[in-house]
N, C-alpha and C positions, 0 to 999 in steps of 0.2 A: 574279608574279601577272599576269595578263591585263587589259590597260587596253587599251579603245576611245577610240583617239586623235580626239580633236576637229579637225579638218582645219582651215584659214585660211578654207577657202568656208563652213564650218559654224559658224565664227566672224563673219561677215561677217555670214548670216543672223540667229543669234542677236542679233547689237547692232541690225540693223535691227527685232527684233521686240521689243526692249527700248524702240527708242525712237517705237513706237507704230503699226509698219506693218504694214498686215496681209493683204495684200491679194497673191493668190499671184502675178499676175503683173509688178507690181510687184518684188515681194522676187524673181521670177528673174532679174529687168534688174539689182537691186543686185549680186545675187552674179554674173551675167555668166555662168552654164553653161547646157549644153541642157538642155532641157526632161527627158529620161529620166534627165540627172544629179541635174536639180532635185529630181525624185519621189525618187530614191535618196535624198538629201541629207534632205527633210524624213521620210524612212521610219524613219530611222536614229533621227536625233534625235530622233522620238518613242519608239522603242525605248528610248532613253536617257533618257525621263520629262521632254526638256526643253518640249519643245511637242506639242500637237493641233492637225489641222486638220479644220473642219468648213465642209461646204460648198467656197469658195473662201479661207475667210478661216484663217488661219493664226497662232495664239494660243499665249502659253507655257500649258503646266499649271499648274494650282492647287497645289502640292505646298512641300516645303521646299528643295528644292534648287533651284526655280525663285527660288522667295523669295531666298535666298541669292546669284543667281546675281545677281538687280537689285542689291543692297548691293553687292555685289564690284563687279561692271560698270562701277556706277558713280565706285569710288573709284583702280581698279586699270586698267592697259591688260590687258583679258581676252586679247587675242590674244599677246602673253606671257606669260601665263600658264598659255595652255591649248594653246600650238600645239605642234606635233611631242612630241618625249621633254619638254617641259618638266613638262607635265602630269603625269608619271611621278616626275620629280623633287619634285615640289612636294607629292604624293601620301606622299611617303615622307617628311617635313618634320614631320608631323605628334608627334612627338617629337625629339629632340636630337642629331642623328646627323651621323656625320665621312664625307668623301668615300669613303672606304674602306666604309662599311657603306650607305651608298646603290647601290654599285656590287653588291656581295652580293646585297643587294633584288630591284634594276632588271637586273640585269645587262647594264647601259648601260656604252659605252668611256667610259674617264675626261676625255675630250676635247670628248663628249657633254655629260657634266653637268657641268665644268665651265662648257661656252657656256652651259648651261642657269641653272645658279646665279649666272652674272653677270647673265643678264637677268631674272632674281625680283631677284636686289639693285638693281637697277637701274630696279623700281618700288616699290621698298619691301616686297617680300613676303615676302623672308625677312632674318633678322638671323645675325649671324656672334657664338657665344659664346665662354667658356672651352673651354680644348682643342682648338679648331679644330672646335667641332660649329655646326652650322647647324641654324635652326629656323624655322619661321612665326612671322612679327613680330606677338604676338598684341598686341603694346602700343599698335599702332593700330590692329589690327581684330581684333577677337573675332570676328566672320562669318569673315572669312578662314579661323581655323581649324577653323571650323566647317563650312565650306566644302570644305577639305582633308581632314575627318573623312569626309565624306558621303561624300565622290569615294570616298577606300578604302573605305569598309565595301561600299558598291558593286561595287567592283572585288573585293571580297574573295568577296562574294557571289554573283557570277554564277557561274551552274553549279551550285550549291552548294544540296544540299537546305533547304526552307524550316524542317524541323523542327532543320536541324545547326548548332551552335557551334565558328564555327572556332576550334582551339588558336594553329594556328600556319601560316604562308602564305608562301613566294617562289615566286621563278623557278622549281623544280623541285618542289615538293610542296605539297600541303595535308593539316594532321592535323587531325581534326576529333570532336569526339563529337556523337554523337545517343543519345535515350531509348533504354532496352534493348528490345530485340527489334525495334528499327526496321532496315530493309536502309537502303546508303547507298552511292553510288559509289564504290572502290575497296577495301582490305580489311584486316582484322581488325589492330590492333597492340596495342602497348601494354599496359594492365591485360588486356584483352581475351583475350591468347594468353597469360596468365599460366598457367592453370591446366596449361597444355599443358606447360609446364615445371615442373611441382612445387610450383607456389605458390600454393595456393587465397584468392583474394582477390576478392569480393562488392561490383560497383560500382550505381550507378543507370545509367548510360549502358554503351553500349559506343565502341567508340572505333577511328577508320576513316583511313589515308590512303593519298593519290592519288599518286604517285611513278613515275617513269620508270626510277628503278633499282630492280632487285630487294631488294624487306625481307629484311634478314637480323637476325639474333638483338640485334645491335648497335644495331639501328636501333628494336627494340620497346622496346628496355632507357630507350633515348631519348628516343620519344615518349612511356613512361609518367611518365618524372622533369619533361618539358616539363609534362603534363597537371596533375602535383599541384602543381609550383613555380604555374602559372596559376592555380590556385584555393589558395595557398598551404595545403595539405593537408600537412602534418608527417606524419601516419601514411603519406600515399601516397609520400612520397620515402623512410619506413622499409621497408614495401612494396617497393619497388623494390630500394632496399640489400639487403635480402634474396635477391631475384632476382637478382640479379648474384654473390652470394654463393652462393646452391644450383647456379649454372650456370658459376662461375667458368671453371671448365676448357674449357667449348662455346666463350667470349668471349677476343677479342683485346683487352687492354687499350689499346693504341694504335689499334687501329681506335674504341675508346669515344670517344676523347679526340679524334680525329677529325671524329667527330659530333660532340660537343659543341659541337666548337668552330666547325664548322659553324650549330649552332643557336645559336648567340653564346654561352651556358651553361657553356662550360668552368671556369669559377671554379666554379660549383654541381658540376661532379662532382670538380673538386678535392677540393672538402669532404666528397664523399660516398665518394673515397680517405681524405679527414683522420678522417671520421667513425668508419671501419670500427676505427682503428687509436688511433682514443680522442682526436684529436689536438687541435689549435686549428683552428677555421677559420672565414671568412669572412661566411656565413652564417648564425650559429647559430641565428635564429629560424626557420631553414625546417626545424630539425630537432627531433625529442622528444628529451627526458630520458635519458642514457646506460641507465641503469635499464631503462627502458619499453623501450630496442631491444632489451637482453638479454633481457627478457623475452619480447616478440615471435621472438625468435632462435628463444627454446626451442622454444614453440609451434609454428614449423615446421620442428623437431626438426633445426637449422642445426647442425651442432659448433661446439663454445667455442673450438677452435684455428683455426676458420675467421675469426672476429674478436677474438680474447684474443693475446697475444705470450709465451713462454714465459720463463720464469724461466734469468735468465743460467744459466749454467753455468762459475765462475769457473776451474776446473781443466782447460779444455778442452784448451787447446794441452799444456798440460803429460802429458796424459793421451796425447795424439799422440805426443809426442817420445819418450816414455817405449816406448810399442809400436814404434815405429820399428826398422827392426833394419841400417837404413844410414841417414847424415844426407841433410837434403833440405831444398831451402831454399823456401820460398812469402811472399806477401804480399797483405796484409789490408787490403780496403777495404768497404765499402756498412757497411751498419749496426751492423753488429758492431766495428769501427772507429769509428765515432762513441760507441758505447757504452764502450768503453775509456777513449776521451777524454771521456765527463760531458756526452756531447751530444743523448743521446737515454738513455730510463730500460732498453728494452729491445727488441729487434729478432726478429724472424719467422728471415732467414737466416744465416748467416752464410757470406758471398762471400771466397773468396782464390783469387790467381790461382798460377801454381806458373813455377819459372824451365826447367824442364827433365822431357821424360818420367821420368826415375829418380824425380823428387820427386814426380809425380803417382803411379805405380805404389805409392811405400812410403805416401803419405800416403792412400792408397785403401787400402790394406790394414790400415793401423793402424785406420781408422776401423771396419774392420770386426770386429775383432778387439774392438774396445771396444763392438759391437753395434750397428753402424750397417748398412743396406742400402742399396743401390742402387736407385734409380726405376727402372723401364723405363720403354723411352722411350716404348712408346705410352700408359704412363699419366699422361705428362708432357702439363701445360696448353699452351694455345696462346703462353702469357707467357713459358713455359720454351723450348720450342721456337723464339721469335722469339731467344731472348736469349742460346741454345745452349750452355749450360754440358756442358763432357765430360763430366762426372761429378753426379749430384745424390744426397744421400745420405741418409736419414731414420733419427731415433730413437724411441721412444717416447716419452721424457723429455726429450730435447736439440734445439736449435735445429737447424733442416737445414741441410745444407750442401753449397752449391753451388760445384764445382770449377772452376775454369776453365785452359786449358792455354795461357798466354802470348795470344791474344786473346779478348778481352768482347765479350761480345752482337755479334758478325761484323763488330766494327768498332774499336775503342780494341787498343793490342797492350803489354804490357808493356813500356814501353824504358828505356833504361838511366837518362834522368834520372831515372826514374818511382823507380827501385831505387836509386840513388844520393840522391835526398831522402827515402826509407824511415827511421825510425828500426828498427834491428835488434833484436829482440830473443830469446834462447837460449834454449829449451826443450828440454832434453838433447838429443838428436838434431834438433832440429827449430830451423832456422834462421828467424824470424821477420819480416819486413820490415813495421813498421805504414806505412801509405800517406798524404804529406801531405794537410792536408784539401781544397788544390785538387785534387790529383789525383783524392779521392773525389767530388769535385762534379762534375769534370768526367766521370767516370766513371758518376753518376749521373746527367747528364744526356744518355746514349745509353742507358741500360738501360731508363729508361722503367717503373720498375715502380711495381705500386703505393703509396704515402706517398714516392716519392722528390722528389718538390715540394718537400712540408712536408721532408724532409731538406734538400733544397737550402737552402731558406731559412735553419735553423739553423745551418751551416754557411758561409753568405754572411755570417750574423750573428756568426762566432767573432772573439775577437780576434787580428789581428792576416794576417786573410785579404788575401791577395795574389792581385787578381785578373789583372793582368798575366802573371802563371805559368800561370794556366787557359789564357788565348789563345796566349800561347807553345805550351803544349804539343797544343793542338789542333792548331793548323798546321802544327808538327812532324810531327804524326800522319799527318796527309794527304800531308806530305810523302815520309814512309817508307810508308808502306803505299798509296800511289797508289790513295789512293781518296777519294772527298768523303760526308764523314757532317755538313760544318758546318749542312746544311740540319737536321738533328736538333739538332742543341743550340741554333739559333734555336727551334725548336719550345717543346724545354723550356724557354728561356728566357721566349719570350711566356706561357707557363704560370705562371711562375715570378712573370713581372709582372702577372697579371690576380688572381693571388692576393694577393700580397704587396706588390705594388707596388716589388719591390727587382727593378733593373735594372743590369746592370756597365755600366763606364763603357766596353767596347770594344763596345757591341751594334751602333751604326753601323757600326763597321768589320767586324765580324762578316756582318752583312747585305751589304755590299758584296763580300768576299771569295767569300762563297753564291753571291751573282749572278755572281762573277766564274767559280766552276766552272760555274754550271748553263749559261750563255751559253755558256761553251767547249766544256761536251758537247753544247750540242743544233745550233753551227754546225761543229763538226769531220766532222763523215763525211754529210753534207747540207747540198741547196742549201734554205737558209729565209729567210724574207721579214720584216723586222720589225717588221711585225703580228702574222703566226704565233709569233715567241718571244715578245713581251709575251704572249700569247692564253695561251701554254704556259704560260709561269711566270707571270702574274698571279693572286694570290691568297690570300686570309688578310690578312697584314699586308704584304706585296710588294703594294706598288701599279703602277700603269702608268709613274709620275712616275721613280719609284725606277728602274725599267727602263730604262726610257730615257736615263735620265743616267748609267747605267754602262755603258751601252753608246758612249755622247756620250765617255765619258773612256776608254774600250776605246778607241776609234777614234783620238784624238789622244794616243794612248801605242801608236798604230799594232801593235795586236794583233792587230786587225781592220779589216775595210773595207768598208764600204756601196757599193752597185754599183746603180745604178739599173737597171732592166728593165720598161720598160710604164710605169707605172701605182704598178709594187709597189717597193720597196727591199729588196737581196738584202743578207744579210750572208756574207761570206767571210772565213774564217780568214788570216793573213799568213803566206806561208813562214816567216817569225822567230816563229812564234807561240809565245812565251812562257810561254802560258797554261799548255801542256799537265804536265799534271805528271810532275814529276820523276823518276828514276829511283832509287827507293828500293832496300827490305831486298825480295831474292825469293822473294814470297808462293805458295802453290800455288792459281790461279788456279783450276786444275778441281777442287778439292777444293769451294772455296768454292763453283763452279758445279752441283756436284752436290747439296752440301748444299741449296742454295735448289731444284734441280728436285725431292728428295725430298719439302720438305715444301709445297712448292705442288702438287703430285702429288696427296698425302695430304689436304690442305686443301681439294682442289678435287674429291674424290672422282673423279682422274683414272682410267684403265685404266693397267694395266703396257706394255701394245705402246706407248702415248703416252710413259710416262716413258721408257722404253728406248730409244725413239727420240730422243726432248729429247739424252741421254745421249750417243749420239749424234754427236748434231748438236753438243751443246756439246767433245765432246773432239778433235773436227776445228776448231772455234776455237780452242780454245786450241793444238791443234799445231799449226795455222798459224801462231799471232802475231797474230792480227786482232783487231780491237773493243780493243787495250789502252788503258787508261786507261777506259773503261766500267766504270760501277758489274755486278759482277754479278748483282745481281738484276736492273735493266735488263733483261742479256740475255737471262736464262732469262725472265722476261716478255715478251720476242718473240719468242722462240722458243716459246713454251707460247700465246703468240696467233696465232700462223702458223699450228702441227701444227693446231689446234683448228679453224681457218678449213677445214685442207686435209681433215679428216676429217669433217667435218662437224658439230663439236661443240660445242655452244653454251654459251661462259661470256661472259660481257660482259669488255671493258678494265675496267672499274671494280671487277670479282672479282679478279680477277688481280691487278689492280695491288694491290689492299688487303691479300690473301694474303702479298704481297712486299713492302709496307711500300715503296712510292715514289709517282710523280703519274702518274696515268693518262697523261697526254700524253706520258711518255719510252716510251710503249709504240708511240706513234705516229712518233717520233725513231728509233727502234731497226729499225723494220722496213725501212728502203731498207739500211741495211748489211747484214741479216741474210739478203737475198733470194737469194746466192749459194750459202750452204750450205741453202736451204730451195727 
């Protein structure tokens, strides 16, 4: 939000006209500036409703926040409380909030508001509670927060039409609604653009926001679930579930979960994943009566298979093996897997991954023989397309089922511990591998689909889970397939924890090891300052503090090295650099690179002369040898923000990078290597 900072000279003035002076040329000998500063100075401050001058004499307003301003004044040092960023801090106090969501707010460095919140503790103005949140100490002054109220609604206010109700306000947006058919700075979301997608839904306002990035479909879906959860409206968050339901295929479910979590909210669409699929969740008063939502489904003629789960089908494998007309061996994890094991009543897919082309080719053919089809691909959702099964196969009657050929969603690979803790099971020709339930957890927590939360958690909850084996074999992963996917399964994990509050006991170490790859991709093939990598990776639940101390313990485990230059601190990788990962199984590097330029291509409604060029450009990397150890989507995200700079064609870092499911800023990391073949 936009705060007019109270200066020390505009402080200065204020106490001298609190304690009684009024007289202009007086109060410009207190504050000590020129005279053109002085006008500036008392111009402002009346802008700001704190004083009028009439004549020569210089008087606060009659108002409430004058009022407020003598209580405070007098009990508080106002010039700590109101100088530089503290004012910003202090503004944001006004509920219970931890260093990490003040920074969100404010987007203030951490080193800011910490100076900042020692000198409110430091007159009493804010109190330190449970959990490490901080708040305005209303227990010795009710003004105070009242005080802190004002400042925001002010700040929230300015700009902002007098007929509009803000929803929701930070550093980068305001959602707001106004009466219907009022116009209102910035443009149409939320309920608003409902109709435009197939959901006829009749509000009293319409509903408007101001944002520097481009609205896309993800973002309406958001601002309408923020709009009902504020006025805690059950029908409007069914409303919405529905939307999301008629449009499924347009939406990236990771980009939702994204935003959510962005809007702090992400438990709320957890539930409204838990809801779709009948499940437990979190907040059950912000939703109606299962009933009432079938009902509303029909009404806008939603299909039942789009929120119902089909009726197991106990013969399944056996009906495979049976068609089969050479043996093939595959193994069985997501939900279908849990439902074998009594963990779930009944599941949408059923996921198996396969050891070998021969077993994909017979177990595609039996399916079809037993009256199964194959998706194409372009009627495949954006969920499908992120999570790239080779095969996706549909019944009328039967659970679908998605193939996958030795790796998951572009990142987990079948290995051999994975098949060697399988229990085996025979199906005439059809060798069966059921998948242990760490390996389904951890497996679900890079597919990212939707209800795999609520999976995770029954599953966290089975007897006799070992989560030790989960962190094993992630590492492992990274290890053999040279690549880093741990920043996803912290994702799922803080998901996991906003819902359920169930947390493993390696999440520390898990976060550490994240920073440990993200710092080694973003100082190996660039000179970076460590401002600019905290700037990069600070965000979500990676704070500045977390940053800095594993870069403190990079250094004295001499992985790295800090090089002063100016002003700035370089970081430089060490000849012995360690970091770099290992030399695993050999993966087909441009295979993966083309798969991410096709559907970022596709997704970004690229031209063909662009992708073919991308194409390219990516198969002279990879004949070179260059960029290894780079995530490949990374690269085709510089590569696809290069071509586009050099043709002239306009998609923002924040399109691209969301298409490719990584952080805008590796987009920014990636372009000094890539400038050779571009």
């Amino acid at each position: 939000m936009t705060l007019k900072k109270v200066n020390p000279s505009a402080i200065t003035l204020l106490k001298a006209v609190r304690n009684g002076i009024t007289d202009s040329q007086e109060l410009m000998k207190i504050v000590n500036v020129k005279k053109w500063q002085f006008n500036n100075l008392v111009k402002e401050l009346a802008n700001q409703d704190y004083i009028e001058k009439i004549g020569s004499a210089i008087t606060f307003k009659s108002n409430s926040k004058t009022i407020l301003f003598r209580d405070i004044s007098a009990k508080f040092d106002i010039e700590k409380l109101l100088h530089d960023s503290n004012e910003q801090v202090f503004i944001n106090l006004t509920e219970p909030e931890n260093i990490e969501g003040i920074q969100r707010s404010s987007k203030l460095s951490l080193r800011t508001i910490q100076r900042a919140v020692s000198e409110l503790e430091s007159i009493g103005a804010v109190r330190r509670y449970n959990e490490g949140k901080l708040s305005i100490n209303r227990d010795d002054s009710e003004q105070l927060y009242l005080f802190a109220k004002y400042l925001k609604t002010e700040s929230e206010r300015r700009n902002v039409e007098t007929y509009a109700e803000i929803i929701y306000q930070d550093a980068f947006r305001t959602l707001k609604k106004v009466p219907k058919g009022k116009r209102a700075d910035g443009e149409l979301t939320g309920f608003s653009l409902f109709l435009d997608y197939g959901i006829e839904y009749h509000t009293t306002h319409d509903y408007y926001v101001k944002q520097k990035a481009p609205l896309n479909l993800e973002d309406v879906l958001m601002h309408a679930i923020i709009a009902a959860k504020t006025n805690n409206d059950k029908n409007g968050i069914v409303i919405a579930t529905l939307f999301y339901l008629k449009n499924r295929n347009k939406l990236d479910l990771l980009s939702i979960r994204n935003v959510a979590r962005n809007f702090g909210i992400a438990d709320i669409w957890i539930d409204v994943e838990g809801y779709i699929r009948n499940g437990e969740l979190k907040h059950p008063n912000l939703f109606l009566p299962r009933e009432e939502f079938e009902e509303k489904a029909r009404l806008y003629n939603i299909p039942r298979d789009y929120y119902t789960l089909p009726t197991a089908y106990p013969d399944l494998f056996k009906d495979i093996g049976k068609h089969l007309e050479a043996k093939a061996e595959a193994y069985l994890f997501g939900g279908e897997n849990m439902r074998l094991k009594g963990l779930k009543p009944a599941t949408k897919d059923c996921d198996i991954v396969v050891a070998d082309e021969d077993s994909f080719n017979g177990i595609v053919a039996s399916l079809k023989k037993m009256g199964y089809d194959s998706i194409s691909k372009h009627n495949l959702s954006k969920d499908d397309l992120r999570i790239d099964p080779s095969d996706v196969l549909t019944h009328p009657a039967r659970s679908r089922m998605d193939i996958f050929k030795t790796r998951i969603a572009r990142k987990l690979i079948l290995s051999d511990r994975m098949r060697k803790r399988s229990r085996t099971e025979t199906y005439g020709k059809l060798s069966l591998g059921i998948m242990e339930n760490e390996d389904v957890f951890l497996l679900k927590s890079v597919t990212l689909r939707e209800g795999d939360i609520q999976d995770m958690a029954r599953i966290a909850q089975s007897q006799g889970f070992n989560w030790d084996m989960v962190f094993d074999e992630l590492v492992k992963q990274e290890h053999d397939t040279k690549m880093n996917f741990s920043d996803i399964v912290v994702r799922s994990l803080d998901y996991l924890y906003d819902q359920t509050g169930i947390r493993p006991p390696f999440y520390k170490r898990l976060v550490s090891h994240m920073l440990t790859n993200e710092i080694n991709e973003q100082i190996r093939d660039k000179e970076i300052t460590l401002k600019q990598l905290v700037e990069e990776l600070q965000g979500d639940d990676i704070t500045e503090k977390m940053i800095r101390n594993r870069i403190d313990y990079l250094e004295r485990m001499k992985f790295l090295r800090k090089v002063r230059k100016g002003e700035d601190v370089l970081l430089q990788p060490r000849k012995r650099n360690v970091l770099n990962v290992p030399t695993g199984v050999n993966l087909d590097i441009q295979d993966r690179l083309e798969k991410h330029i096709h559907l970022a291509c596709a997704r970004l409604a690229l031209s063909e002369s662009i992708k073919n060029e991308a194409l390219e450009v990516a198969k002279k990397i990879t004949t070179s040898g260059a960029l290894q150890g780079r995530r490949p989507s990374v690269i085709v995200a510089g590569i696809l923000y290069k071509l586009l700079q050099k043709h002239h064609v306009y998609r923002s870092p924040d399109d691209i990078a969301k298409v490719l499911d990584i952080a805008t800023e590796s987009i920014y990391s990636i372009r000094k290597p890539l400038s050779r073949w571009l």
